[in-house]
C-alpha positions as CSV (number, residue, x, y, z in Angstrom):
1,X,100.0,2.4,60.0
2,X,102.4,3.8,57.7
3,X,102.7,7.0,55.6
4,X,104.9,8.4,52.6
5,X,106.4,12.0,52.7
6,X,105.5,14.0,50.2
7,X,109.2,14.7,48.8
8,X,111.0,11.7,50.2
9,X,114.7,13.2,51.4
10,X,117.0,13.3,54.4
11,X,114.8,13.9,57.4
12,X,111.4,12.8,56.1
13,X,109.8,10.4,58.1
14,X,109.1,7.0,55.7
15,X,107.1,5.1,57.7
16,X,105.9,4.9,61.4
17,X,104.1,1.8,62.7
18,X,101.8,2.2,65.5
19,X,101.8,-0.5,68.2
20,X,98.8,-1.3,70.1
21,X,98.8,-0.6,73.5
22,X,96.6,-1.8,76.4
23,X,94.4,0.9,76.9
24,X,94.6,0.7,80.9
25,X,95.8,4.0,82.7
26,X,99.5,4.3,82.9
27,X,100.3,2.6,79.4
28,X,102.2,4.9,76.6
29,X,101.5,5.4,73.1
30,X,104.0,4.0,71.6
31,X,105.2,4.5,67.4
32,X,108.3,2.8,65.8
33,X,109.8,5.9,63.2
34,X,111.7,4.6,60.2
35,X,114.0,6.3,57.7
36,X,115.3,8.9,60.2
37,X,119.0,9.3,59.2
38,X,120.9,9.3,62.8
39,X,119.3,9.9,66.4
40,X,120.3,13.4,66.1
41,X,117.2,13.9,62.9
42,X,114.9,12.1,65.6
43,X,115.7,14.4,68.4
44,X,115.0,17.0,65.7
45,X,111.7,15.1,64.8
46,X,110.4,14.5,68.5
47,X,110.8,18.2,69.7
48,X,108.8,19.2,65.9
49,X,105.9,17.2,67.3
50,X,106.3,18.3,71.5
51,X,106.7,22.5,70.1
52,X,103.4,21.0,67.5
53,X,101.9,19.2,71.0
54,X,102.6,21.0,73.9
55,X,99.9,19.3,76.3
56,X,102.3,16.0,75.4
57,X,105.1,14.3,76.5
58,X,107.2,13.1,74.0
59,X,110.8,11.0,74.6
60,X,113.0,9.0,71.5
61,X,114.8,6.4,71.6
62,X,116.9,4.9,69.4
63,X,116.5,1.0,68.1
64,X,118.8,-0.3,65.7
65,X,119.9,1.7,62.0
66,X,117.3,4.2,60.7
67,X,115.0,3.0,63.3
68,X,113.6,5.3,66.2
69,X,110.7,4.4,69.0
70,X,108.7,7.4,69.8
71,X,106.4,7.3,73.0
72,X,103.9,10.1,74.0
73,X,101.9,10.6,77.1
74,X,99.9,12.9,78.4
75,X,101.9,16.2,79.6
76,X,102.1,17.0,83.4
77,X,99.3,14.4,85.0
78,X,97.5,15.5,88.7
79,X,100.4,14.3,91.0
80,X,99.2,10.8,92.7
81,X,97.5,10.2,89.9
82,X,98.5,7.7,86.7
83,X,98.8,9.1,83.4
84,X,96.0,7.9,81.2
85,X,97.0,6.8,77.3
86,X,97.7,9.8,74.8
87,X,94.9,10.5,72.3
88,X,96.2,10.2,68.9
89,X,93.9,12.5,67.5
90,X,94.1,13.5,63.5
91,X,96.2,16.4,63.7
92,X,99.1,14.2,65.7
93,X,98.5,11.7,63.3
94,X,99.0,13.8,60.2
95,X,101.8,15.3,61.4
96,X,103.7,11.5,62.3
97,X,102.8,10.1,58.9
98,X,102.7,13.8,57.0
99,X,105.7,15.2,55.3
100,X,107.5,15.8,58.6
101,X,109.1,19.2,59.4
102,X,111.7,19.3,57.1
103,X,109.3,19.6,54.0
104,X,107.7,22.5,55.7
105,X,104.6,24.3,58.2
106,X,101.7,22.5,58.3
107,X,98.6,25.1,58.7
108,X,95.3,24.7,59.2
109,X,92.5,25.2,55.8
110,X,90.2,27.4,56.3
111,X,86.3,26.1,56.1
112,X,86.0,27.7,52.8
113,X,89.1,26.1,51.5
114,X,87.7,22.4,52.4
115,X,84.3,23.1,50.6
116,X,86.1,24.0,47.6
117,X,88.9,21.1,48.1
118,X,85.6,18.7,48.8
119,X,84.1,20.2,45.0
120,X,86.7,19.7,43.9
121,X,86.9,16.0,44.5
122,X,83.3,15.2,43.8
123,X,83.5,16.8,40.6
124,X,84.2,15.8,37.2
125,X,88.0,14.8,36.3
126,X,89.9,17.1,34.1
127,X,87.3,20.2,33.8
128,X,89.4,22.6,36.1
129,X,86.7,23.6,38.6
130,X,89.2,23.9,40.7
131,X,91.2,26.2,38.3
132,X,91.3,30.3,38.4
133,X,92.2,31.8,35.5
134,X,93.2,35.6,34.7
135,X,95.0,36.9,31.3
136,X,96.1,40.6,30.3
137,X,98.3,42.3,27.5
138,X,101.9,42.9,27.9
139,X,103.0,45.9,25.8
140,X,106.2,46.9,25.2
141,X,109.6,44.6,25.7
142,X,109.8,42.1,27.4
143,X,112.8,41.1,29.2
144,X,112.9,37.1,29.7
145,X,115.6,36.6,32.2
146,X,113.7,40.0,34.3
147,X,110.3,38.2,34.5
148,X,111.5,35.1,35.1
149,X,113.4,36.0,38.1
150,X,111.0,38.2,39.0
151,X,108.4,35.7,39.4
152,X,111.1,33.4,41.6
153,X,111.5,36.2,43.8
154,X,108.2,36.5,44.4
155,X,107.8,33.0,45.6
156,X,111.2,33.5,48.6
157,X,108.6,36.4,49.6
158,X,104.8,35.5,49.6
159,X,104.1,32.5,51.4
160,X,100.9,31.9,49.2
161,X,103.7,30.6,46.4
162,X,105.0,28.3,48.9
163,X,102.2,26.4,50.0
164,X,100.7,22.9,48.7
165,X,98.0,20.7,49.7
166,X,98.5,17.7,52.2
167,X,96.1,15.5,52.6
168,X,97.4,12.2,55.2
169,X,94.3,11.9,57.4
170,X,93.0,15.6,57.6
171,X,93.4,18.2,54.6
172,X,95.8,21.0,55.5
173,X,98.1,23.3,54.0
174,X,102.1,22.9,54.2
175,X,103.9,25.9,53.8
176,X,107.1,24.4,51.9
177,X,110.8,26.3,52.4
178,X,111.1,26.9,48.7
179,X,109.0,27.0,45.4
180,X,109.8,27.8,41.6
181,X,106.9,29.3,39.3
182,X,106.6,27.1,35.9
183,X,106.7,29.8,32.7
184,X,106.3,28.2,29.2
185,X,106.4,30.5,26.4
186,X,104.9,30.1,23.0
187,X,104.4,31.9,19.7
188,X,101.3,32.9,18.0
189,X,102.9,30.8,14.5
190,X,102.7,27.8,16.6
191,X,99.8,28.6,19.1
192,X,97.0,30.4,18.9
193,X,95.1,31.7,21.6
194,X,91.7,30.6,22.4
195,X,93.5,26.6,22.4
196,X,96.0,27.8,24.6
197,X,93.6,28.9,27.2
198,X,91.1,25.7,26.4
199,X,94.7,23.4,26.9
200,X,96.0,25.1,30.0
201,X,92.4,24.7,31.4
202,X,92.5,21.3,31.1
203,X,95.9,20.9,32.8
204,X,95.3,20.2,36.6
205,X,97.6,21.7,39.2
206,X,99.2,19.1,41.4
207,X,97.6,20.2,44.9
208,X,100.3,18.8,46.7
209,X,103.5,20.7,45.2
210,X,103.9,24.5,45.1
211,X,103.7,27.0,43.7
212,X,100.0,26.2,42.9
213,X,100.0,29.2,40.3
214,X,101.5,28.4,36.8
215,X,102.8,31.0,34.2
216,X,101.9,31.0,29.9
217,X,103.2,33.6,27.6
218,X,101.8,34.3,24.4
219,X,104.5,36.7,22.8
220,X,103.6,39.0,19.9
221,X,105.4,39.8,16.5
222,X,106.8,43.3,15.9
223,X,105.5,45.6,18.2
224,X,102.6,43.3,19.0
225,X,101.9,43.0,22.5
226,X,102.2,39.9,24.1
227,X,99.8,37.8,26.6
228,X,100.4,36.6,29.7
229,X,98.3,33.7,31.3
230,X,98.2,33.1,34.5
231,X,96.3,29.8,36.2
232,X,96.1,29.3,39.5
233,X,93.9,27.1,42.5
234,X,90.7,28.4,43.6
235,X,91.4,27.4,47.1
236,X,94.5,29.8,47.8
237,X,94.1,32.5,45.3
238,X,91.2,34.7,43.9
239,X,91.2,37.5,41.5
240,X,91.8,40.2,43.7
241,X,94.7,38.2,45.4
242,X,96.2,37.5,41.9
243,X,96.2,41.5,41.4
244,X,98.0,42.1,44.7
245,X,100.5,39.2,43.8
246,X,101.0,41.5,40.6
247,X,101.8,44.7,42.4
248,X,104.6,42.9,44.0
249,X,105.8,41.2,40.8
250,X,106.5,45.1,38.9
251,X,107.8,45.8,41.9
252,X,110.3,43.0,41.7
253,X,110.7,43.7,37.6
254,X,111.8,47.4,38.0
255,X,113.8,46.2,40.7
256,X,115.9,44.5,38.0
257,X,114.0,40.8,39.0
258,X,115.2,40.8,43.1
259,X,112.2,42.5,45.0
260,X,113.9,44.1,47.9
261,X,112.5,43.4,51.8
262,X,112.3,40.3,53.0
263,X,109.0,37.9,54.0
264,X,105.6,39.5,53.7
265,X,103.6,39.7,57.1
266,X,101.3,38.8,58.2
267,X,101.1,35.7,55.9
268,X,99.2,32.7,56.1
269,X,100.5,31.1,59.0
270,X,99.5,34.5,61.1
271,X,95.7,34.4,59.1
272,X,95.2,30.5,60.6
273,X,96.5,31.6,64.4
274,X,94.5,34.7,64.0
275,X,91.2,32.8,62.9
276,X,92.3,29.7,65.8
277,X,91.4,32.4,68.2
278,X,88.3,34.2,67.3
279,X,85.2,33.1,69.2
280,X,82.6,32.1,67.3
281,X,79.5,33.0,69.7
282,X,78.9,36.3,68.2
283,X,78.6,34.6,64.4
284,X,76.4,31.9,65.8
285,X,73.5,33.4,67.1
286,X,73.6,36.0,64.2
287,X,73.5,33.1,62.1
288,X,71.2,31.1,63.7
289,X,69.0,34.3,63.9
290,X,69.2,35.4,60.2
291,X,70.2,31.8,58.5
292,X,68.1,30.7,55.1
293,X,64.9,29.2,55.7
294,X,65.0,25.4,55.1
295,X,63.3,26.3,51.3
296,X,64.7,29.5,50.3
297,X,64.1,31.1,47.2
298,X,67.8,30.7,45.3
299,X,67.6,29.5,41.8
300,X,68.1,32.1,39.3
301,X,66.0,31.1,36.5
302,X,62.4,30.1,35.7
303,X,61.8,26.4,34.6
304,X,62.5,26.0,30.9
305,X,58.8,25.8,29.0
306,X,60.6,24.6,25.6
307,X,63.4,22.0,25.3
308,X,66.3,21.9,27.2
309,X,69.4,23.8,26.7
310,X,72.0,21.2,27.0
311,X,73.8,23.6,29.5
312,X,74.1,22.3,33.2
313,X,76.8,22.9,36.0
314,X,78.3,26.5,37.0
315,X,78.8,29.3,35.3
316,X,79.9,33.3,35.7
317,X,77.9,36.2,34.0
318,X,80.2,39.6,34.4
319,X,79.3,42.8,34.1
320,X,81.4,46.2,33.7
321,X,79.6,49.0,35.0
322,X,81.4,52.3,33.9
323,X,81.0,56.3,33.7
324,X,78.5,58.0,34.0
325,X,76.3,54.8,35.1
326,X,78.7,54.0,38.0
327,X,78.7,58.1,39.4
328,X,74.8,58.2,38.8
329,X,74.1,54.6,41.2
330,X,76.7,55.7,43.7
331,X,74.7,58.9,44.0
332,X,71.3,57.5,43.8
333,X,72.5,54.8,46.6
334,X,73.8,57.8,48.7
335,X,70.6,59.5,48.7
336,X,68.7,56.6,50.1
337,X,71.6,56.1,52.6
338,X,73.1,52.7,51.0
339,X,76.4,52.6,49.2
340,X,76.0,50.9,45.6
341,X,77.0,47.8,46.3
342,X,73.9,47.4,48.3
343,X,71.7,48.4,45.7
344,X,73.5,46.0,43.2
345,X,72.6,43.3,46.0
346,X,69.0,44.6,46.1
347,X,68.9,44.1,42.5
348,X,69.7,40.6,42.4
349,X,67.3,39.9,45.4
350,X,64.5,41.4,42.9
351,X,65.8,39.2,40.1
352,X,65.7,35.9,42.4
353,X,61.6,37.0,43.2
354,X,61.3,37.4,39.8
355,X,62.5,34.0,38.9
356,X,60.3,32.3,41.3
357,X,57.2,33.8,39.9
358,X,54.8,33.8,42.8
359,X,52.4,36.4,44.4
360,X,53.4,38.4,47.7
361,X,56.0,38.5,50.1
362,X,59.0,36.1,50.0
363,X,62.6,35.1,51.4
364,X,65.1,35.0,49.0
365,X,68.6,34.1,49.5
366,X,72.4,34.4,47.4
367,X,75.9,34.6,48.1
368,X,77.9,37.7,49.0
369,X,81.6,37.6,49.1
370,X,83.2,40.4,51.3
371,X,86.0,42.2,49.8
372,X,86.9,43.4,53.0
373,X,88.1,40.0,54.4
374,X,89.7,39.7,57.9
375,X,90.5,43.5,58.6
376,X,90.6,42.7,61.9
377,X,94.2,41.3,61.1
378,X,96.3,44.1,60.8
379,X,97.7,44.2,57.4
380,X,95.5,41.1,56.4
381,X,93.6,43.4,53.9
382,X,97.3,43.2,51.5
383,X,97.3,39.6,51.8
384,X,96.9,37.4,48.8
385,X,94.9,34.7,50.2
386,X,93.3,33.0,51.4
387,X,90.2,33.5,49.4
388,X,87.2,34.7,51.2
389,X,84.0,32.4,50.7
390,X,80.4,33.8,49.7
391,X,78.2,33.7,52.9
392,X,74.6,33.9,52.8
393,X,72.4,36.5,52.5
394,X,68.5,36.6,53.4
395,X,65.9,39.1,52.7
396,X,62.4,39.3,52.7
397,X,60.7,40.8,49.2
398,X,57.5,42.4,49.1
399,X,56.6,44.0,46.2
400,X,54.0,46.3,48.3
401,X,56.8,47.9,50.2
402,X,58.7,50.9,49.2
403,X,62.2,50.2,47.6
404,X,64.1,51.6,50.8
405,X,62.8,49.2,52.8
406,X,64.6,46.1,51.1
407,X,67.4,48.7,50.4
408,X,68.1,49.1,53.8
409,X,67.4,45.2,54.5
410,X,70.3,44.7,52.3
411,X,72.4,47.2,53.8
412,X,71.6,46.3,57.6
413,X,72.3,43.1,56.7
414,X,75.7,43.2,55.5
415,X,76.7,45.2,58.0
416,X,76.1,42.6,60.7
417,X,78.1,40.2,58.1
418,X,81.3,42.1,58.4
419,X,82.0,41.4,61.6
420,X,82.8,37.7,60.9
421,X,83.9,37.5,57.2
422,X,85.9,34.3,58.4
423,X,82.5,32.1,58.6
424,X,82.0,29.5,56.3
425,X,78.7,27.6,55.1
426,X,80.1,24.0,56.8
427,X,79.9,26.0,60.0
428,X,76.4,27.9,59.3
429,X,74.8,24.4,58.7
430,X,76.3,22.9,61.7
431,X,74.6,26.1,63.7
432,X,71.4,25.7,62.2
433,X,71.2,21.9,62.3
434,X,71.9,21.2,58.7
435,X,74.6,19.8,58.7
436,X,73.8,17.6,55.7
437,X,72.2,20.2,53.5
438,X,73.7,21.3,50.3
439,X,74.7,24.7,49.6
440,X,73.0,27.3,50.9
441,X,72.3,29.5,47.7
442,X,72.7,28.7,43.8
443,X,74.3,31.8,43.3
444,X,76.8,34.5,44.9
445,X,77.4,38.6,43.6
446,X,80.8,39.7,44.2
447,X,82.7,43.0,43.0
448,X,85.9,42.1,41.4
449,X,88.5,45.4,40.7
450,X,92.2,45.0,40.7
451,X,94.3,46.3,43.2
452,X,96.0,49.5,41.8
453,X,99.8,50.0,41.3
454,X,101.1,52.7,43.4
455,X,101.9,56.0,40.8
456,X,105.7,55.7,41.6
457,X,105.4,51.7,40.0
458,X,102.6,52.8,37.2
459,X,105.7,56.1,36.0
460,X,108.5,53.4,36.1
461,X,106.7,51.1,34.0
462,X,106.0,54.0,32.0
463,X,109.5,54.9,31.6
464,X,110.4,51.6,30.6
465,X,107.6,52.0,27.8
């Protein structure tokens, strides 16, 4: 077996061959490394996999120019006993034909990362499903050299900007040691703006070199503002993460383009240790307790009586809900002990019984996303990613019950949620034994808001007009 690094380089591990071994107790797996540069890169190499393998023993040797034999046996057998072969399992395997450690941290996807990695893949080429896009004005000057370096210093501090997709036997992340953010800027004489957002859609993101987030400005003429696109991958960045990745970025440009402090933490190597060691008993009985039943009500529209509409595939609806209408639902919620977000929930469970047009009681389920994420991480509530995925939601409607009741279903119900925002569907269908099943609602509500600039950051900016 051989494998490629991603950035082929001084210390990246070209090719290793595996050799067969009996598979009778006491023999050693054994794997011939090529295109280390000197034995001191594989001593480097083999203690990257034992600090990666701990439960291993792993020895080099060396065997002629840029070739290195690497054997591996089980760490620390029973004494009077005879070691029995390593397993080379995929994560060993990725990391012997992966990039190797001198391209970077390898780190563990989260479950909702692979379903959208796994979308992405079955999906049509060049449509950017797996693309995120968010645009605002930029009033005022605009210093080139500022934003640029800016953006760059961004990247030496959020470990988000830093990580790519590797894919040798098992998808993962690889946190890379450096990263530079793409800017191209354009004119409205030569571009205009509705093609520049229609061609930077159609431009994929290469998953496997960062930063997977790309920059577009639209500048202005006079004192007309200009506009700033930025595109990014669904799998490490949401909205809300953009947003926080922006309060950092005026940070850095009133800071003169050098953001001051050093590595944000916790980052995403502490969010994949964290989520390694939560226990997942708690999340499986509520799930297997409360999960979809096998034919819930999900779609969100009636069967068309007329022709068809030629529209197929996903889509997003938004909806602004301002003053006084967002004071006045707060207050009604409140009164009927819900917050609003649960009545907006029990508005779209209304709208799904609607849709299915039938008579009496019946189980609907969508999507919630909880903006919330992994609090139980300190400081993970700051952190730009990894997005959290829309879990299922059940309740029953009856359109002889009072309101409250399915006001309070609602609210009861993502309450219990909270508790494990890490879940993902892959591991809700392996709990309820379908594994096979496709998703588990056709649609998912989630409240979107950006993450404010502190005053002092909002009155700088301010200053600088």
């Amino acid at each position: 077996m051989s494998g490629a690094g991603a950035a082929d380089g001084p210390g990246t591990v070209l090719a290793v061959v595996h050799e067969v071994a009996p598979g009778a107790p006491g023999s050693v797996l054994t794997l011939e490394l090529r295109g280390l540069r000197d034995d001191a890169d594989a001593e480097r190499f083999a203690a990257w996999i034992a600090g990666r393998h701990r439960r291993l023993q792993i020895t080099v040797e060396a065997g002629g120019p840029a070739r290195h034999t690497l054997r591996i046996l089980p760490g620390h057998p029973p004494r009077g006993t005879v070691p029995a072969p390593a397993p080379l399992g995929a994560t060993l395997l990725a990391d012997l034909l992966g990039p190797g450690p001198a391209a970077g941290e390898p780190i563990a996807l989260t479950g909702y990362q692979r379903e959208l990695l796994l979308e992405a893949a079955a999906g049509p080429p060049g449509r950017g499903q797996d693309l995120e896009q968010v645009y605002w004005n930029w009033s005022g000057p605009l210093d080139r050299d500022r934003f640029h370096a800016a953006w760059q210093s961004l990247c030496a501090r959020e470990s988000v900007l830093r990580a790519a997709f590797d894919f040798t036997t098992l998808p993962r992340l690889v946190l890379h040691p450096r990263a530079a953010v793409a800017i191209a800027h354009h004119t409205r004489t030569t571009t205009a703006w509705q093609d520049l957002l229609e061609a930077d859609r159609g431009r994929a993101l290469d998953p496997a070199r960062p930063p997977l987030l790309r920059l577009a400005v639209l500048e202005g003429e006079a004192r007309e503002p200009a506009r700033i696109l930025l595109t990014c991958h669904r799998a490490l960045l949401d909205e809300y993460g953009v947003h926080l990745l922006l309060r950092e970025f005026y940070r850095a440009y009133l800071a003169g383009g050098d953001l001051p402090g050093g590595e944000r933490r916790p980052d995403l190597r502490d969010h994949a240790r964290w989520l390694a060691r939560q226990d997942s008993t708690g999340a499986r009985e509520l799930w297997t307790r409360t999960a979809p039943p096998a034919r819930p009500a999900t779609a969100v529209g009636r069967p068309a009586a007329g022709p068809g509409t030629g529209h197929s595939g996903a889509g997003r609806l938004r909806r602004h809900l301002g003053e006084p209408h967002s004071s006045r639902l707060r207050s009604w919620a409140a009164d009927r002990g819900t917050g609003e977000s649960s009545a907006l929930h029990a508005a779209w469970a209304l709208l799904l019984y609607r849709a299915a047009a039938v008579r009496g009681p019946l189980r609907v389920t969508f999507g919630v996303r909880l903006r919330g994420r992994d609090t139980a991480l300190p400081g993970a509530a700051g952190l730009p990613g990894p997005p959290p995925g829309p879990l299922p939601l059940t309740v029953r409607v009856d359109p002889a019950a009072p309101l409250g009741e399915l006001l309070h279903q609602v609210r009861d119900a993502l309450l219990d949620m909270t508790a494990y925002p890490w879940v993902c569907g892959d591991l809700i269908r392996q709990w309820t034994g379908r594994p096979g099943a496709g998703r588990l609602a056709e649609s998912a509500v989630s409240f979107d808001g950006p993450a404010e600039l502190p005053p002092a950051v909002s009155g700088e900016l301010a200053v600088l007009g």
